[in-house]
BALOBA-1460 file (C-alpha; in Angstrom, 3 decimals):
// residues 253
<rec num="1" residu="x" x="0.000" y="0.000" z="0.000"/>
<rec num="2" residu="x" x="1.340" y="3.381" z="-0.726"/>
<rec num="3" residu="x" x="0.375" y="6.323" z="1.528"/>
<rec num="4" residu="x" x="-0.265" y="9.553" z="0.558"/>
<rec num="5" residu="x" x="2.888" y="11.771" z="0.535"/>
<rec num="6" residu="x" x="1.043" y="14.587" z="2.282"/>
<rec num="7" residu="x" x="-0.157" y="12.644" z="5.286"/>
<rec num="8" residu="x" x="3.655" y="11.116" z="5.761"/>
<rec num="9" residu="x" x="4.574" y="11.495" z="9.343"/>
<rec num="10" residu="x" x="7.638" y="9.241" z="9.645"/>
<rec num="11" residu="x" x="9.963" y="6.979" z="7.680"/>
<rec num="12" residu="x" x="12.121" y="4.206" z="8.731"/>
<rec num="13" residu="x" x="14.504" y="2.672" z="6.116"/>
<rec num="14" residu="x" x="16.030" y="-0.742" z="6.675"/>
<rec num="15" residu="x" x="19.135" y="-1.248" z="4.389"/>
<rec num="16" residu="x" x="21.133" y="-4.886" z="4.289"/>
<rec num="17" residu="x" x="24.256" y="-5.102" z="2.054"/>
<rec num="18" residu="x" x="23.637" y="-9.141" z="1.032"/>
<rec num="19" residu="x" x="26.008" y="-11.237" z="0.924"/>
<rec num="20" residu="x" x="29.314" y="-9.652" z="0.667"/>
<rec num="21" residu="x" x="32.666" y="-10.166" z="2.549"/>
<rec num="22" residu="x" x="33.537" y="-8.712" z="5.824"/>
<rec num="23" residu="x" x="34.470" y="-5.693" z="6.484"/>
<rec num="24" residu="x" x="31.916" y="-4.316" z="3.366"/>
<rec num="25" residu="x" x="28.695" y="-6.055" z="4.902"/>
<rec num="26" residu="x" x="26.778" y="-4.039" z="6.871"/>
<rec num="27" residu="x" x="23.184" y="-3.478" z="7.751"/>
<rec num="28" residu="x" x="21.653" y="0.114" z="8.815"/>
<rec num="29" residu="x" x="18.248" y="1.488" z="9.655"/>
<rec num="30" residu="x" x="17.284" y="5.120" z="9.060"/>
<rec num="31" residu="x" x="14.065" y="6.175" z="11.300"/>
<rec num="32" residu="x" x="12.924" y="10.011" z="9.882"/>
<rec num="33" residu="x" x="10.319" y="12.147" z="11.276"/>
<rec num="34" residu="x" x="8.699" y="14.099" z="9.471"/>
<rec num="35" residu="x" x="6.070" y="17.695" z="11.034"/>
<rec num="36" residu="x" x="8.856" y="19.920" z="12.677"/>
<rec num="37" residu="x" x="11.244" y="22.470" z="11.387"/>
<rec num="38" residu="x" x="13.819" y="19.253" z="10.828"/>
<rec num="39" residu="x" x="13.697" y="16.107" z="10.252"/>
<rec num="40" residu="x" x="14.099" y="14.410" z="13.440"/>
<rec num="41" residu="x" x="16.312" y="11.370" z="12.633"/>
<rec num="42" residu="x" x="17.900" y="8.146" z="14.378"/>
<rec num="43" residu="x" x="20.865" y="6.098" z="12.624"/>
<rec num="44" residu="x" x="22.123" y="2.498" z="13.777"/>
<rec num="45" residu="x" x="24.498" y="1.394" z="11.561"/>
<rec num="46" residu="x" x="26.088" y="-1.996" z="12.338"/>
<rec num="47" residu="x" x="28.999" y="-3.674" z="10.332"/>
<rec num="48" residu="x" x="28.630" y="-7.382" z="10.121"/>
<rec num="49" residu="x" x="30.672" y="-10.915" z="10.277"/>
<rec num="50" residu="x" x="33.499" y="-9.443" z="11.644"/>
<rec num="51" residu="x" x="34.774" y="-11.906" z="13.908"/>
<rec num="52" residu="x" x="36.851" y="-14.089" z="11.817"/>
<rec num="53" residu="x" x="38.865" y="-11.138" z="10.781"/>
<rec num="54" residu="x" x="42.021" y="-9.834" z="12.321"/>
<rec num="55" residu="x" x="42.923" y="-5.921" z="13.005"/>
<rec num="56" residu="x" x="45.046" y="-5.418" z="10.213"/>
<rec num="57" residu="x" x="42.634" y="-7.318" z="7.561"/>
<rec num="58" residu="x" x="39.969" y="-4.926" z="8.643"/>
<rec num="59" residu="x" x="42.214" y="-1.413" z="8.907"/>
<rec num="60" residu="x" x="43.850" y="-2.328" z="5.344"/>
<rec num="61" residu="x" x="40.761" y="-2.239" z="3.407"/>
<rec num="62" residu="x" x="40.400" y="1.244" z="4.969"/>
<rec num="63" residu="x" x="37.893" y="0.678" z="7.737"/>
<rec num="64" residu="x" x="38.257" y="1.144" z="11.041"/>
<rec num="65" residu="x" x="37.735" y="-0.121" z="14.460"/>
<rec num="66" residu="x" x="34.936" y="1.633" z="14.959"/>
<rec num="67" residu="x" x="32.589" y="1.976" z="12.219"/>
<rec num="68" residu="x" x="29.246" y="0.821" z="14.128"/>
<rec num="69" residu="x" x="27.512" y="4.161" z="14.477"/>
<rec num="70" residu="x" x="24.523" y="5.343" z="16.410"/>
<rec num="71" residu="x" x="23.092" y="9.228" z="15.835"/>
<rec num="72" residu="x" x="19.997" y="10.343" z="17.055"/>
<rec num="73" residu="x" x="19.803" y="14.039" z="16.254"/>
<rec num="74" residu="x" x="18.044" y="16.885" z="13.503"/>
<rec num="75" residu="x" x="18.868" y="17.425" z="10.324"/>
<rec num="76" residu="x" x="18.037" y="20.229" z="8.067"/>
<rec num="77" residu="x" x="14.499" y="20.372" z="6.804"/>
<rec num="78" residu="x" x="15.846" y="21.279" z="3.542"/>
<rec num="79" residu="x" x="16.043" y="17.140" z="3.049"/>
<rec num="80" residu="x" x="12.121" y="16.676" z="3.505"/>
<rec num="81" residu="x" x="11.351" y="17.606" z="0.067"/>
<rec num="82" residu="x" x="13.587" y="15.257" z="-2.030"/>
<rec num="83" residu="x" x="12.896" y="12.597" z="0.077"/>
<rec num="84" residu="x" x="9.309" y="12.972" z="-0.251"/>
<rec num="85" residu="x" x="9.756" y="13.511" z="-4.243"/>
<rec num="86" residu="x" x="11.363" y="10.134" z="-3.846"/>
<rec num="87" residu="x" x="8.393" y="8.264" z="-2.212"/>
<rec num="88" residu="x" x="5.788" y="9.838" z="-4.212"/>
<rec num="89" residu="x" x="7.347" y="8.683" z="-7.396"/>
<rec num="90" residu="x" x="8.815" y="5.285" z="-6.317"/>
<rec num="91" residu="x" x="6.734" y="1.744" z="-7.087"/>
<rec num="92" residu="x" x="6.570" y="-0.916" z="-4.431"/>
<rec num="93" residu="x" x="6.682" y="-4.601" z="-4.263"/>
<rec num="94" residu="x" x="4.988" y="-6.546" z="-1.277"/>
<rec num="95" residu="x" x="7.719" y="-9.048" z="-1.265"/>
<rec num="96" residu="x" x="10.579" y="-9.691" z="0.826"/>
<rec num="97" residu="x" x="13.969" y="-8.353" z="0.108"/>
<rec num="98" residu="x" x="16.319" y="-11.379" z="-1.745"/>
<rec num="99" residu="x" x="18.620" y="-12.276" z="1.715"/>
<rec num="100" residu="x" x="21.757" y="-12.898" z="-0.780"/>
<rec num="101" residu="x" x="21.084" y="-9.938" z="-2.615"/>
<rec num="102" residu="x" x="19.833" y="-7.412" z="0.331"/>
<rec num="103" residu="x" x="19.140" y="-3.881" z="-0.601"/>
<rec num="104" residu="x" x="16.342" y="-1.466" z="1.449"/>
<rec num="105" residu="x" x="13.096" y="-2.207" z="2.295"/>
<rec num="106" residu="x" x="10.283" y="0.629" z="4.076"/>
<rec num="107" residu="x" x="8.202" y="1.340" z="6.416"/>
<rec num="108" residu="x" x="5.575" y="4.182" z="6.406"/>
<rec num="109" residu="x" x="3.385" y="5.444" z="8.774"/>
<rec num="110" residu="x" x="0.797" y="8.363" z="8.123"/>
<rec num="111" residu="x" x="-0.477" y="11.156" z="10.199"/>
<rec num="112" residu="x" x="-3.778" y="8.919" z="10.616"/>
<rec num="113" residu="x" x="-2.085" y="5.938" z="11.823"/>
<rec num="114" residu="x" x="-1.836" y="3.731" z="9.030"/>
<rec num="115" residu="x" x="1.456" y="2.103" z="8.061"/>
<rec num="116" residu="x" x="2.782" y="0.205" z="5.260"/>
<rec num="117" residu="x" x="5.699" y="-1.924" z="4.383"/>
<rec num="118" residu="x" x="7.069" y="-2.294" z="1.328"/>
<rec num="119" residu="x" x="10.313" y="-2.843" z="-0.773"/>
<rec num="120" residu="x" x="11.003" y="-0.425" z="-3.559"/>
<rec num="121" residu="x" x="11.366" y="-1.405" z="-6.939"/>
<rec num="122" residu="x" x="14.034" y="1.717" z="-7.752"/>
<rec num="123" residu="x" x="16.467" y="0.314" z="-4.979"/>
<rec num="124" residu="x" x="19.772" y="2.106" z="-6.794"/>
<rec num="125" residu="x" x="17.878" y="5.350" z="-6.303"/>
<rec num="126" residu="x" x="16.998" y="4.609" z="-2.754"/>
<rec num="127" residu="x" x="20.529" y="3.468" z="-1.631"/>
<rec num="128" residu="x" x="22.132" y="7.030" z="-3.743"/>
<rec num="129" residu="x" x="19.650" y="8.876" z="-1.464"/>
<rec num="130" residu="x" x="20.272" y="7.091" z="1.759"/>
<rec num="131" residu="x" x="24.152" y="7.213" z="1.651"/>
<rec num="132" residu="x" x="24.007" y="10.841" z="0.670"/>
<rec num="133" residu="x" x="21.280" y="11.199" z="4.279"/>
<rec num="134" residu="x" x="23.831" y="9.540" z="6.164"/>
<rec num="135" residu="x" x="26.660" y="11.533" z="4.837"/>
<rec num="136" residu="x" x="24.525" y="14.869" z="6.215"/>
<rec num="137" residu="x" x="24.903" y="12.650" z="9.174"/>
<rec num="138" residu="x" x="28.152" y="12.499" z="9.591"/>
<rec num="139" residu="x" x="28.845" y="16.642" z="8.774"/>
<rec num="140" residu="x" x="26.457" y="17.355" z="11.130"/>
<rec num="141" residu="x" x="28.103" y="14.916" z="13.946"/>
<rec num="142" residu="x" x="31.466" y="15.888" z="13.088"/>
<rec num="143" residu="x" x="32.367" y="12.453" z="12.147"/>
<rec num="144" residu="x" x="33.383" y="13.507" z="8.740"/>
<rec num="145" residu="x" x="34.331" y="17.362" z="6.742"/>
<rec num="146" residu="x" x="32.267" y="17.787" z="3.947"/>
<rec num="147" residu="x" x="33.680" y="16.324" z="0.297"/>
<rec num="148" residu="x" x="36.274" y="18.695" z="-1.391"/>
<rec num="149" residu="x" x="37.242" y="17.674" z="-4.995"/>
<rec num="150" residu="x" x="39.847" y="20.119" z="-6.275"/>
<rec num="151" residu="x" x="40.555" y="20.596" z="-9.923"/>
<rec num="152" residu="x" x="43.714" y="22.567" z="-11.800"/>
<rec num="153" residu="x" x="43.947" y="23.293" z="-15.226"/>
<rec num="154" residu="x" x="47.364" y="24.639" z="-16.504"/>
<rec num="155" residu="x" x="47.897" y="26.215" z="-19.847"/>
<rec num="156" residu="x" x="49.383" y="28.956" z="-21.719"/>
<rec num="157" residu="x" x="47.043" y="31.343" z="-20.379"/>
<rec num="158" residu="x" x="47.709" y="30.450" z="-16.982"/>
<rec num="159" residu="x" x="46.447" y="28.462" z="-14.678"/>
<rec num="160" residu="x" x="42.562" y="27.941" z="-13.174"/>
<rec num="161" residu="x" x="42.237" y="26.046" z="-10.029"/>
<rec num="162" residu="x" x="38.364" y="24.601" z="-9.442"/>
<rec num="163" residu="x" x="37.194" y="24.136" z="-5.878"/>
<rec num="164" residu="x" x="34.192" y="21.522" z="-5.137"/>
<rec num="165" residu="x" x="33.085" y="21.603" z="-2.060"/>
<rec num="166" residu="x" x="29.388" y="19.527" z="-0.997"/>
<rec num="167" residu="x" x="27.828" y="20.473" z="1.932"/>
<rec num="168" residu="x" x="25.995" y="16.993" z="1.992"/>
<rec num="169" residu="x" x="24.076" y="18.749" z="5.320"/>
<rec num="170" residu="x" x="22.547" y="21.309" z="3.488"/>
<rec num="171" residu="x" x="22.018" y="20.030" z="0.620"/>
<rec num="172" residu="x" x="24.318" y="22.530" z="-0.897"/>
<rec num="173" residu="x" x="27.437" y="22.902" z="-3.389"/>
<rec num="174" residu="x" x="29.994" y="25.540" z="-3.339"/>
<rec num="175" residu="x" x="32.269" y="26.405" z="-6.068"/>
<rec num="176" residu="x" x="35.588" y="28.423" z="-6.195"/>
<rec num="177" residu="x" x="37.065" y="29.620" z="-9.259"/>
<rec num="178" residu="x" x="40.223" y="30.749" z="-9.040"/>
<rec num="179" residu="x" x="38.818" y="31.961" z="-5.560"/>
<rec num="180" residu="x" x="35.584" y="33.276" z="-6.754"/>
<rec num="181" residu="x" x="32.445" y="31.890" z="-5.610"/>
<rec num="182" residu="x" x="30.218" y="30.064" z="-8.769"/>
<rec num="183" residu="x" x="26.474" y="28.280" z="-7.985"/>
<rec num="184" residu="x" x="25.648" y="24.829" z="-9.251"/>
<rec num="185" residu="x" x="22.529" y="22.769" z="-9.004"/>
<rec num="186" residu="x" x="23.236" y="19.950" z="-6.082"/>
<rec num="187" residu="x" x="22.157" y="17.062" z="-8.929"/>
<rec num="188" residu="x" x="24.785" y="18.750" z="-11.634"/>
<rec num="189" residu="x" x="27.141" y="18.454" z="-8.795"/>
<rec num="190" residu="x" x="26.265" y="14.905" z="-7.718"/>
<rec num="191" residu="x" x="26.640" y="13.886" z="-11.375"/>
<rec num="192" residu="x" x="29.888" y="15.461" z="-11.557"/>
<rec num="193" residu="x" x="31.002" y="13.503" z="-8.765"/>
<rec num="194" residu="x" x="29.821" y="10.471" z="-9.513"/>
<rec num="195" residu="x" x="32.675" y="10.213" z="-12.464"/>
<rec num="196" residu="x" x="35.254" y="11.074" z="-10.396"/>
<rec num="197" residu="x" x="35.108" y="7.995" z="-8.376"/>
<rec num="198" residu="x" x="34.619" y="6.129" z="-11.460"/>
<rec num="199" residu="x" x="38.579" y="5.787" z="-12.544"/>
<rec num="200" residu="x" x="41.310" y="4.546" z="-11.140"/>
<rec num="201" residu="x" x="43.907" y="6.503" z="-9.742"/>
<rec num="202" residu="x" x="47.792" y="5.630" z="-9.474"/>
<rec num="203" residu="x" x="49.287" y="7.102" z="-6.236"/>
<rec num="204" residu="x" x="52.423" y="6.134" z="-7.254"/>
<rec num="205" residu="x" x="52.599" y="8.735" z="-9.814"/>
<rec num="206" residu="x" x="50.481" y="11.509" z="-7.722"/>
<rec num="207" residu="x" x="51.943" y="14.524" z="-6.065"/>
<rec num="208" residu="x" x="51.907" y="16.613" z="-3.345"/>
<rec num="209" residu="x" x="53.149" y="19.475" z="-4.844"/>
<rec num="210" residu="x" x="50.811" y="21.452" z="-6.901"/>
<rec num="211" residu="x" x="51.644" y="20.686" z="-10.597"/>
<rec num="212" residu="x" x="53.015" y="23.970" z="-12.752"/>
<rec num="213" residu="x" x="52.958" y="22.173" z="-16.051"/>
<rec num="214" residu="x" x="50.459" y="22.141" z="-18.738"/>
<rec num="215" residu="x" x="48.116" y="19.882" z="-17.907"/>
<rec num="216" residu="x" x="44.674" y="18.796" z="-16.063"/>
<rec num="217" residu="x" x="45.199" y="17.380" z="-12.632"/>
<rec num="218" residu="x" x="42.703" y="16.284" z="-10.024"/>
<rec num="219" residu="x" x="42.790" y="16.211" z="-6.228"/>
<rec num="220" residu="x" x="39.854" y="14.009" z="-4.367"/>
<rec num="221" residu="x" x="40.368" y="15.849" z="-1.335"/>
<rec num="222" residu="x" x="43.550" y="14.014" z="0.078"/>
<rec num="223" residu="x" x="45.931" y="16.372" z="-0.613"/>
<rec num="224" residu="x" x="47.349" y="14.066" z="-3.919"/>
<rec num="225" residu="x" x="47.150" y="15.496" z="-7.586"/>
<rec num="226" residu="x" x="46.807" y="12.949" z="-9.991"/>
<rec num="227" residu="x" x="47.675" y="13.813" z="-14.198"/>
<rec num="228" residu="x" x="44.424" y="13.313" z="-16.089"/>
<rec num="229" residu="x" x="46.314" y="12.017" z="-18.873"/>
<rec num="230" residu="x" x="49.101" y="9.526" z="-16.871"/>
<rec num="231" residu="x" x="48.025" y="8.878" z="-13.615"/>
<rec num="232" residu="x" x="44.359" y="8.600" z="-13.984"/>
<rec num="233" residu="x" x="42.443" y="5.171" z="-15.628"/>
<rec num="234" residu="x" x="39.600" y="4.803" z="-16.878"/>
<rec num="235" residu="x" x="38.420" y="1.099" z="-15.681"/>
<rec num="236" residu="x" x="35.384" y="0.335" z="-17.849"/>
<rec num="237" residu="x" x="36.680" y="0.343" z="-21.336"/>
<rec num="238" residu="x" x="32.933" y="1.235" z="-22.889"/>
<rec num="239" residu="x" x="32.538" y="4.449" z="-20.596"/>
<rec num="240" residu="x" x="35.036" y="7.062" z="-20.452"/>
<rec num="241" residu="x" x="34.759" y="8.996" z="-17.187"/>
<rec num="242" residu="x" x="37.689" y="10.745" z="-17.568"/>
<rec num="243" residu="x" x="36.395" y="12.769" z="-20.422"/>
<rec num="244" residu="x" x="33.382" y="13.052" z="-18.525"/>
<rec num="245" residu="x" x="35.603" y="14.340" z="-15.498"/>
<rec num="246" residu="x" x="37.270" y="16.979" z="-17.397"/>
<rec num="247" residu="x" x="34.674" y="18.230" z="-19.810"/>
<rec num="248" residu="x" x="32.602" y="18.879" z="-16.193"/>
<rec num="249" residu="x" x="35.552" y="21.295" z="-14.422"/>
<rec num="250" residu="x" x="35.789" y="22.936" z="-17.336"/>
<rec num="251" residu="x" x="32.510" y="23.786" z="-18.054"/>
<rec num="252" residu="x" x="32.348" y="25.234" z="-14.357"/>
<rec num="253" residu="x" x="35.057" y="27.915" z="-15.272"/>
């Protein structure tokens, strides 16, 4: 059953990653209120079948100790409307989530009392949408900075440096040109992103040191600056991101 998006009065999201190796499997439920000037929100995030795994097998795939999280908390009611956008437009299934395959399933519960539970047929949209809610999560908690991509183009006419910064908590996306402040829509942005992380990068050819010849360069916000054209790969043959990467930074100067 699918409840009217105007009468929604809370949320809860269950999310299970399927079967996948420890330290990637993880399970997390998202409970959002909806009626105040926020969205009152509780997180339990739990990463699973940990036991059999030693220390160093789970810090060298770049988790931590630690990454069970609990936040109970507001976040910005600038969130309410995509997330309603989401559920108005989604399409449900009564049946149970596939345990090998996991992925979210919802509950819904209206200002009249009635509730409904259901498993989304658009489950990539609903686990973009979720990650970015929990990202908010973690700017507002402190538990992570907000992203900062950093671009540099160097040519004969100088040099442009591109500043990215999302403000996952607000919903918001800042951009520095060459230090002046530029506006671009949050999706544009998210888009943007999403190549970035497509390719993979060699850090054995990145710098520190901010590069001064001609060239594009990248930095994903750890301080390295990779060469678009000899330190970055494309992995999927049939999509070139890296085009997709550059063509984007340039078209924000």
């Amino acid at each position: 059953m699918h409840l009217k998006t105007e009468d929604l009065a809370r949320l809860e999201i269950e999310f299970d990653s399927g079967v996948i190796p420890p330290p990637y499997s993880h399970v997390f439920k998202l409970k959002i209120g909806f009626g105040k000037n926020f969205l009152d929100t509780q997180l339990d995030m739990e990463y699973t079948d940990r036991e059999d795994l030693s220390e160093e097998e789970i810090l060298n795939e770049g988790f931590s100790l630690e990454d069970d999280y609990h936040f109970q908390g507001e976040v910005p009611k600038v969130w309410e409307k995509p997330l309603k956008e989401l559920y108005a437009k989604s399409k449900w299934s009564n049946n149970r989530l596939d345990q090998e395959e996991g992925g979210i399933y919802i509950l819904a519960k209206d200002v009249h009392g009635k509730v409904s539970r259901t498993t989304p047929l658009n489950q990539q949209e609903w686990q973009f949408f979720t990650q970015d809610y929990i990202q908010a999560i973690y700017e507002l908690s402190k538990r992570e900075a907000p992203l900062q991509v950093n671009y540099l183009i160097v040519d004969q006419a100088g040099s442009k440096e591109i500043s990215l910064t999302v403000r996952f908590s607000i919903r918001k996306v800042e951009v520095l040109v060459n230090g002046k402040m530029k506006e671009i829509h949050w999706e544009k942005a998210k888009e943007l992103l999403g190549y970035v992380f497509l390719p993979d990068y060699d850090y054995d050819r990145a710098k520190e040191k901010k590069p001064s010849q001609n060239g594009d360069y990248i930095d994903c916000g750890d301080g390295y600056w990779h060469d678009m054209k000899k330190g970055v790969f494309n992995i999927d043959d049939s999509f070139d991101a890296i085009s997709r990467i550059k063509e984007g930074f340039r078209k924000l100067t």
